[in-house]
C-alpha positions, 0 to 999 in steps of 0.5 A: 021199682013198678012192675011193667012201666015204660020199656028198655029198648036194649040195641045189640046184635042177635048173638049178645050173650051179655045182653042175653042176660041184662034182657032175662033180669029185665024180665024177671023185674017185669020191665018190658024190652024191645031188642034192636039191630041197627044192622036189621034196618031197613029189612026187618026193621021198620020205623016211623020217627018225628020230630016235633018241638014237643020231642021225638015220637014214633015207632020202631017195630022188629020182627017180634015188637014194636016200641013208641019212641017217646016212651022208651024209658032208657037204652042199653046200646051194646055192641050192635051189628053195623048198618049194612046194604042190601047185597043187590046193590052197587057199591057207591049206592050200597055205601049211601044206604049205609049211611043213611041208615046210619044216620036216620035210624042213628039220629032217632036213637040219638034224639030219645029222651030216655035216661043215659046212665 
């Protein structure tokens, strides 16, 4: 295996002992990793996504790093925390952030051409 190469962007919740763990062989392996939180979206989650008939690009940056859509190498998706609302907002808008969260950022992991395994 190269070292380095594109990166894993591994989506999970801060907490995940597990993931922990598939993210320091990764670093042992010398693979670059992004780690993402859905529920981090929108507040400490930014992204700037297309879609084109060449593919899916973009960006999605966290506190720490920041990973180009279309060269994402593959996902390990595990247990992430779910979408949530800003707390200054009404329920029936807090529920329609939710989902478009949901959606937007969803669709955008969901349309990458990384390998499933």
């Amino acid at each position: 295996m190269a070292v380095g190469g594109p990166p894993v962007l591994v989506v999970t919740r801060l907490d995940d002992a597990t993931a922990d763990e598939v993210i320091t062989e990764l670093d042992q392996r010398r693979v670059p990793v992004v780690r993402l939180d859905p529920g981090d979206f929108p507040r400490e989650v930014t992204l700037s996504g297309t879609f084109a008939t060449i593919g899916t690009g973009g960006t999605i940056a966290t506190a720490s790093r920041s990973v180009d859509l279309g060269n994402v190498r593959s996902v390990y998706w595990r247990r992430p925390t779910p979408y949530a609302a800003d707390l200054a907002m009404d329920e029936q808008t807090g529920r329609w952030a939710v989902e478009e969260a949901r959606y937007g950022l969803g669709g955008i992991l969901a349309a990458l051409p990384a390998r499933t395994t």
